[in-house]
N, C-alpha and C positions, 0 to 999 in steps of 0.2 A: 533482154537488152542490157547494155551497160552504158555509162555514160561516155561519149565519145569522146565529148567536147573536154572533159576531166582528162581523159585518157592522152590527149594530145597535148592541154598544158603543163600537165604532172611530168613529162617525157626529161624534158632536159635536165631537172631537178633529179628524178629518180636515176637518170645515168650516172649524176654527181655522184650519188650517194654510196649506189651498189658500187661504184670503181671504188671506194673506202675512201672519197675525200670526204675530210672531218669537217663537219659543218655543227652550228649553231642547234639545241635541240628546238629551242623554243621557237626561232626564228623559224626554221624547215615547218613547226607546228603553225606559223602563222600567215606561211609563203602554201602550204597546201589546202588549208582551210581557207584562203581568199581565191583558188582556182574550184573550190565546191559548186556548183550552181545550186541555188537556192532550190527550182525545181525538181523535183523526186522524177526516179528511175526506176521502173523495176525489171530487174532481172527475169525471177524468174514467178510463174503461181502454180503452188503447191496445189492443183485442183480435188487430190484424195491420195491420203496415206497408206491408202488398202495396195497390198502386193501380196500374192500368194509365193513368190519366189522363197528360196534361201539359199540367197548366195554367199558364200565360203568371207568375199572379201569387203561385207557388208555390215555395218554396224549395227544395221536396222536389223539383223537378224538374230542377235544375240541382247543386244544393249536398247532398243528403242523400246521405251514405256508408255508412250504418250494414247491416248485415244485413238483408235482407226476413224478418221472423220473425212466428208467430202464436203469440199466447200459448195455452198448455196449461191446461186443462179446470180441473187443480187448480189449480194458480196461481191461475185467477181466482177460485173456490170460496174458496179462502185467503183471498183478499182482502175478497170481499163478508161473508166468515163474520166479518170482524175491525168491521166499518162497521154500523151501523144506519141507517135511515129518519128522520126527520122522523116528532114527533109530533103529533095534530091541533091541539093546542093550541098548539106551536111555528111549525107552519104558519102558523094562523092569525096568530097575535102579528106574522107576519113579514109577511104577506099585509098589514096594514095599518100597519106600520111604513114598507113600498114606496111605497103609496099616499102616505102623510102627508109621507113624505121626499124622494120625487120626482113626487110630482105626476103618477104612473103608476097608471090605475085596471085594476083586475081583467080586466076586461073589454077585448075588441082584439084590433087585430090591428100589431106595431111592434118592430122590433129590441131597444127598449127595453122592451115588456111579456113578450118571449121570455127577453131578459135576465130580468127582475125576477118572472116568475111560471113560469115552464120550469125555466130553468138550476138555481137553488137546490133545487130538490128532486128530482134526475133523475141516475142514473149513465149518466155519457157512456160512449158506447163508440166514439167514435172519437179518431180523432189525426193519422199523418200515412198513414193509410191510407184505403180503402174496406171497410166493414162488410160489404156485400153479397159480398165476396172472401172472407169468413170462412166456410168451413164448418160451423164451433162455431154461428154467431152463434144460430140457434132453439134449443139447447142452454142457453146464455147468458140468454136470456129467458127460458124456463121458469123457471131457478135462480133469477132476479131475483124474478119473478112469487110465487114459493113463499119468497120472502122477506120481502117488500111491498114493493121498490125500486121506485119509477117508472123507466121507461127511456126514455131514446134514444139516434137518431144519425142524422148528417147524412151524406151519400149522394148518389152520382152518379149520375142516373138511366137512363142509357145501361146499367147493368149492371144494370135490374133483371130478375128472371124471375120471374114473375106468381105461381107455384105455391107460392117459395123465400120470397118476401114473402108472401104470406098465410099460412106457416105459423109465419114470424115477426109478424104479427097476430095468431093466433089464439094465440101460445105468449107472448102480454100486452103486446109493445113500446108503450109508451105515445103515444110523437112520432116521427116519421122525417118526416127533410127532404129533400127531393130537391131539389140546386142546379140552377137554372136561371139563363143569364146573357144569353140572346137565343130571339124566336124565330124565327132567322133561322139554319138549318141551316150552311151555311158560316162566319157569324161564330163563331158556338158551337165549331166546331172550330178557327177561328183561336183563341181563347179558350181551350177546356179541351183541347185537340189533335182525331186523327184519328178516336178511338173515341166521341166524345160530339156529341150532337143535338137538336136539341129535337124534331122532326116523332115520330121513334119514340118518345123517351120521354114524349112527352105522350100518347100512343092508351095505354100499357103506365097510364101513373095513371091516367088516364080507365077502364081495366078495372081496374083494383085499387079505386078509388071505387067504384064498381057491384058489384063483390064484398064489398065491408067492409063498404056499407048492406045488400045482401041478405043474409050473414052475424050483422047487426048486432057488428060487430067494433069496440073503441073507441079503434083505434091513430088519432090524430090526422094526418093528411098535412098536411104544410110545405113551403111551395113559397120559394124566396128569390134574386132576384138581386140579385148584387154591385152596389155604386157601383162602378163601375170608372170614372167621370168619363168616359165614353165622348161623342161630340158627338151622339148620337141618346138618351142613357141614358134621359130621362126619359119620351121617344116611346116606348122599346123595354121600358119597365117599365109605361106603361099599356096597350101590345099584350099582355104577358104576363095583367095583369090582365080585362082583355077575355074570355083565352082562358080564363079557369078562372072566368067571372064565371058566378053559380047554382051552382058547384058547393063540396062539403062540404068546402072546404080551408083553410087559413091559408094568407095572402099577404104579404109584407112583402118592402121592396127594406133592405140591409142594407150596413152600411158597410163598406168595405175593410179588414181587416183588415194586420199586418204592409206597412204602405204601406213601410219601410226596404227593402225588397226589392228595387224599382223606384225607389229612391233617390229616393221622392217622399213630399209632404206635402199631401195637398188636403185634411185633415180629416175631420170624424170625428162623428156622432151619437149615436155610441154611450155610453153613461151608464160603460162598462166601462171604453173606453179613456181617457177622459178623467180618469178618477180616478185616484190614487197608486196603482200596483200593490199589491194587500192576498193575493197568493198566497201567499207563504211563511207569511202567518199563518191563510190562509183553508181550505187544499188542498191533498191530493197529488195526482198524477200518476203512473198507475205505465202503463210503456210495453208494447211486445211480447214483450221479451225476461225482465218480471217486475222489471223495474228502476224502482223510485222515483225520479224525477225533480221539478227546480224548478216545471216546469208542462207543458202541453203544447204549448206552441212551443220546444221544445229540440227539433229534429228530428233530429237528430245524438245525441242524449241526451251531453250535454257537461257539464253540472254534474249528477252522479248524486248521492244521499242516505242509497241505500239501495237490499234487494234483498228485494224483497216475497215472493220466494219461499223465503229463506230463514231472515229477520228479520224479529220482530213489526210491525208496523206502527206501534202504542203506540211502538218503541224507536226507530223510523227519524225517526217527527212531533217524540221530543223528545230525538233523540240529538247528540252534537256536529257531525258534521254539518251539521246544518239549522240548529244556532244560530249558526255561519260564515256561514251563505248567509243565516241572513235578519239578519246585522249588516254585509253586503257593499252590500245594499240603503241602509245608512247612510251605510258610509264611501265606498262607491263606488270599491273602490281600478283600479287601471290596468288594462284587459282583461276586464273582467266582463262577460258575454257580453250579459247582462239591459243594458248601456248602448251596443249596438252593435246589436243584431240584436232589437229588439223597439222598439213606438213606444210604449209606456207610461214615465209619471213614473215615478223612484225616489225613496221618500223623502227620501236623502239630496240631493235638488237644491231641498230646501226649506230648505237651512241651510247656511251659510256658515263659513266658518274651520273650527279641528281638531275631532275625533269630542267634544271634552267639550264642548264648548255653542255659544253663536253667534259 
C-alpha cells in the first residue's frame, strides 16, 4: 500500500516543484510534513529474503550481505493487526483522482495502471526474496484475507508448484506476478541464472489458468518482462504476448528498475520513478528480520527506523528517527545511501544554496 491520502495532497505542490518553480526550502519542508498523516502505511513485508535466483540486474546477487531470514508468523500478525485497508469511499476518491491526475484510466493493461490501481491498495509481500520460498506464505494470506487486505507478490516462476499456488489462490491472494524476461530458455538463464526458464514455467501457468477458471478462484496472474533495452526486447516482448494471447492474464513489459546497478541510464516509463521520491512520507517497509526500514530497495537494510517487532509501528512512522531520514531527503548531506544506490529524485535536488531557503 501506499499512502493515498499523502499522494493526493502532496500533488499540486509536487507539480510546482518539478515545473522548476523556485520555492522556499524550509517552507515546501513544513507545507509536506503537515500533509504526512500521523498513521503508518506499509507498503510492502519482506516475508523471507531466501531466493535461489541470480539475476544479471539484481543487487541482491552480487552485493547483499544481510542474513537469509523469514519473518515469524507473529511479527507479521503484529504488523497487519497495527494497518488497516482502504475504505470504499477512499478507494474510490483515489480511483479517480489517478485518472484525472495522470491520464491513467481504470481499465488496462500498463506498468503505469499496475502502479496507479494495484500497488496503492495491496500488501506486498515481497522484497529481496521469492515468495514461493516462504512456507508461511498460504498462512499469510488467509490472515490478510480475514482481515480485508488485498494481497500480492511478484515471483519467479521457475519455483512454482502447482498444488502450493493454488492453496495460496484459494487462501485469497489477490495479484501474483510471475516475471518473465524471454522466451527463449537459454537467454532467460543468461538473464535470471541456471534455475529459471520460460518453456517450464509457462506449461506450470497455463495449468494454474485452467485450475483457477475451473475453481473459479479470483487471484489475478501477471505476467511482466523487464526493459532490459535488450537489441531483440521489443520482438521478444510481442513473442511473449502471442504466447499468453486468449488467455485470462495480465500482460505488460515494465521498466528497469534500479538501472544505478549496471551503471546505466536509458530511462524510465514509469509514473513512480520519475517523480520525487514521496516514501519516507508515503510508507513503511518492514524487512525479514521484523526490521522497519526506508523502503524496499535497502537490500542490505542500511538506514533502519525501527523494529516492528518490538516497537509500535504509530511510534517508529513518527519517531525521530524517521524525521532524520526524511529531512536527509532535504539536506542531502554526504553518503546517503538514497543518492548513490537508487535512480529516484530527492527532494532536496530541487533547491539550491543552505537547508533555510533558496
Amino acid at each position: 500500500m501506499i499512502d493515498i491520502r499523502f499522494y493526493m495532497a502532496v500533488a499540486g505542490l509536487k507539480k510546482r516543484l518539478m515545473s522548476g518553480e523556485k520555492m522556499d526550502r524550509g517552507e515546501v519542508f513544513a507545507a509536506i510534513e503537515g500533509m504526512r498523516n500521523p498513521d503508518p502505511v506499509v507498503y510492502n513485508i519482506e516475508t523471507t529474503n531466501a531466493c535461489n535466483m541470480r539475476c544479471r540486474m539484481c543487487p541482491r546477487t552480487t552485493m547483499m550481505t544481510r542474513k537469509v531470514e523469514k519473518l515469524g508468523m507473529d511479527a507479521f500478525a503484529r504488523v497487519v493487526d497495527q494497518i488497516r485497508p482502504w475504505t470504499a469511499g477512499e478507494w474510490s476518491a483515489w480511483e479517480d483522482f489517478a485518472e484525472r491526475e495522470y491520464g491513467v484510466p481504470r481499465g488496462g493493461e500498463s506498468e503505469n495502471h499496475f502502479f496507479l490501481f494495484v500497488i496503492p491498495k495491496v500488501i506486498q509481500l515481497h522484497g529481496y526474496g521469492d515468495p514461493l520460498l516462504d512456507s508461511d506464505m498460504a498462512a499469510r494470506l488467509a490472515l490478510l484475507e480475514e482481515r480485508r487486505f488485498p494481497s500480492y507478490f511478484s515471483c519467479n516462476p521457475s519455483n512454482i508448484d502447482i498444488a502450493k499456488n493454488l492453496e495460496m489462490f484459494e487462501n485469497g491472494l489477490d495479484f501474483i506476478k510471475y516475471s518473465i524476461e524471454t522466451v527463449d530458455d537459454m537467454v532467460h538463464k543468461q538473464i535470471r541464472g541456471a534455475k529459471s526458464d520460460f518453456t517450464e514455467s509457462y506449461r506450470k501457468i497455463l495449468k494454474l489458468v485452467e485450475e483457477k477458471e475451473k475453481r473459479k478462484l479470483g487471484t489475478r496472474i501477471v505476467i511482466t518482462m523487464l526493459n532490459l533495452f535488450r537489441t531483440d526486447q521489443e520482438e521478444d516482448y510481442l513473442r511473449l504476448r502471442d504466447a499468453f494471447k486468449g488467455i485470462d492474464v495480465y500482460v505488460y513489459l515494465k521498466s528497469q528498475d534500479q538501472q544505478w546497478y549496471e551503471n546505466k541510464w536509458k530511462g524510465t516509463k514509469s509514473i513512480h520513478w520519475t517523480e520525487f521520491c514521496q516514501c519516507p512520507w508515503s510508507s513503511v517497509t518492514i524487512k525479514s528480520n521484523g526490521e522497519a526500514a526506508m523502503c524496499m530497495e535497502d537490500f542490505n537494510n542500511e538506514i533502519i527506523l525501527g523494529d516492528a517487532r518490538t516497537e509500535p509501528l504509530a511510534a517508529i512512522w513518527n519517531g525521530a528517527r524517521y524525521a532524520e531520514f526524511r529531512r536527509s531527503h532535504f539536506d542531502m548531506p554526504d553518503g546517503i545511501k538514497c543518492t548513490k544506490q537508487c535512480d529516484m529524485k530527492l527532494l532536496g535536488e530541487f533547491f539550491s544554496g543552505d537547508c533555510d531557503g533558496n
